[in-house]
C-alpha positions as CSV (number, residue, x, y, z in Angstrom):
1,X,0.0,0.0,0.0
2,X,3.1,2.5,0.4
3,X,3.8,2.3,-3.3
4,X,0.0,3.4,-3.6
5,X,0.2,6.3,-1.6
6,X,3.1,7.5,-2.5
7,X,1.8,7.5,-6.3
8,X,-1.1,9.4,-4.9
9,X,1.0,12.0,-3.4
10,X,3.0,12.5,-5.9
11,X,-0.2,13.3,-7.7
12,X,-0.6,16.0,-4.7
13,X,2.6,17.3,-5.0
14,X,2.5,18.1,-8.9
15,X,0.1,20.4,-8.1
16,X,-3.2,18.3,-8.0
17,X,-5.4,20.1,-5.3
18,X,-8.8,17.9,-5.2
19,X,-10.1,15.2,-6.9
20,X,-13.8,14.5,-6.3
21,X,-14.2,11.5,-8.3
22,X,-12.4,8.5,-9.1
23,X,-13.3,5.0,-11.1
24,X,-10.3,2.7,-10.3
25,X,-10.6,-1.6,-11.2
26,X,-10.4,-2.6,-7.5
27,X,-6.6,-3.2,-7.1
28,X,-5.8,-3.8,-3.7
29,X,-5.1,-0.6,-1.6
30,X,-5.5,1.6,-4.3
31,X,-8.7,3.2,-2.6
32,X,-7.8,3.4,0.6
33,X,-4.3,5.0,-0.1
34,X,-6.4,7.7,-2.4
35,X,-8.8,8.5,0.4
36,X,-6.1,8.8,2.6
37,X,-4.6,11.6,0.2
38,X,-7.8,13.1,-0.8
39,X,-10.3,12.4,1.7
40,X,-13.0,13.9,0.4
41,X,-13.3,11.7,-2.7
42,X,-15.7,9.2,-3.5
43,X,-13.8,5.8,-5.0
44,X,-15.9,4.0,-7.0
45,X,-14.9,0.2,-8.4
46,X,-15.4,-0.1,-11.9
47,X,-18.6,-2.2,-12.7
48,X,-17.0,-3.7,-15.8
49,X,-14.2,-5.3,-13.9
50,X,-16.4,-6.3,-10.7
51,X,-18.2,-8.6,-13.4
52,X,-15.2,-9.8,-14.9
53,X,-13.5,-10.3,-11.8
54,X,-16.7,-12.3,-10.3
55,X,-17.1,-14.5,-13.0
56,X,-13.8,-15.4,-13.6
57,X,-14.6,-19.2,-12.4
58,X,-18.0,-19.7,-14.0
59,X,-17.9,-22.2,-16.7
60,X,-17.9,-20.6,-19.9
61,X,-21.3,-22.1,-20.8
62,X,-22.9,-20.6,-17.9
63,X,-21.0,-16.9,-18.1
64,X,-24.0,-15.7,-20.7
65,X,-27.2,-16.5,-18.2
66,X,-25.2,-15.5,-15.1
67,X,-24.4,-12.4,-16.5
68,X,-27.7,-11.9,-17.1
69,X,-29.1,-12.6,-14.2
70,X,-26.1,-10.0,-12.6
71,X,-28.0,-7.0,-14.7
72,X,-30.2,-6.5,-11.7
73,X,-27.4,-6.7,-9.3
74,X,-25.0,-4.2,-10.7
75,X,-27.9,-1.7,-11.6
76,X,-29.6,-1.6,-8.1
77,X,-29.5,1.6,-6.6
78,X,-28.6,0.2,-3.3
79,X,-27.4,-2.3,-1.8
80,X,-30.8,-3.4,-0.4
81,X,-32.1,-3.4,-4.1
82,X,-28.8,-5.8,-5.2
83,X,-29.3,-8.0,-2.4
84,X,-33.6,-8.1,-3.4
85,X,-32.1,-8.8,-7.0
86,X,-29.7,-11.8,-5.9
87,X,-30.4,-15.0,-7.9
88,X,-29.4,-17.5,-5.4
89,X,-29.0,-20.7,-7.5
90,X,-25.8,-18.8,-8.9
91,X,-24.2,-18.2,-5.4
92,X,-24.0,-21.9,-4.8
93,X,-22.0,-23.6,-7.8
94,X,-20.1,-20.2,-8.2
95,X,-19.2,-19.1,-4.8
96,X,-16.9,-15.7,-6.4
97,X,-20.1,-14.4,-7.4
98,X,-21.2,-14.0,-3.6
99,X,-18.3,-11.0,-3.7
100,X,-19.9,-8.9,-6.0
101,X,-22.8,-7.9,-3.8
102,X,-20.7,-7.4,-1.1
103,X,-18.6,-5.1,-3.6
104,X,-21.7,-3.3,-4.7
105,X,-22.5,-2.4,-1.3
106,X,-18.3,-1.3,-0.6
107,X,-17.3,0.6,-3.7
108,X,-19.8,0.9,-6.1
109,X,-22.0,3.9,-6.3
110,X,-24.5,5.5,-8.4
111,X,-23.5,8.9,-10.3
112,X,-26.7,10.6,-8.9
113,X,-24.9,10.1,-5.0
């Protein structure tokens, strides 16, 4: 996490003030070490890689229907509304999908927020 933060300041140092917004593809520590530079920015995870990175072990003849059935997931506006989406005969056979709700609730936001 050092190496992130000290990316992130040298961002600062160059001259950059504020950022209010940033999209990143959910490496490790990357969030935190922005937030600990700019604290008032909201980190969001990247919805295309949250899919890719949940259904990385679904059989390729499944990956179709269980993106499918993720739609609802991913476009809830909360996490109430992802978890009231969940399509439980996925979670079972494809355990890394169970970390994408629990993503949606950590990093992902709406724009309207």
């Amino acid at each position: 996490m050092l190496r992130r933060v000290a990316l992130v300041n040298e961002l600062k140092n160059r001259g950059v003030e504020d950022v209010f917004i940033v999209c990143c593809d959910g490496l490790k520590g990357f969030p935190e070490a922005i937030e600990a530079v700019f604290p008032k920015t909201v980190v969001q995870t990247c919805i295309v890689h949250m899919i890719r990175n949940s259904t990385r072990y679904v059989s390729y003849k499944d990956r179709r229907a269980v993106c499918a059935d993720l739609k609802p997931i991913y476009t809830a506006v909360d996490r109430d509304a992802a978890l009231a989406a969940l399509i439980l005969p996925w979670l079972e056979p494809h355990f890394s999908l169970s970390g994408l709700i629990h993503k949606v609730s950590d990093r992902a936001q709406t724009c309207a927020q």
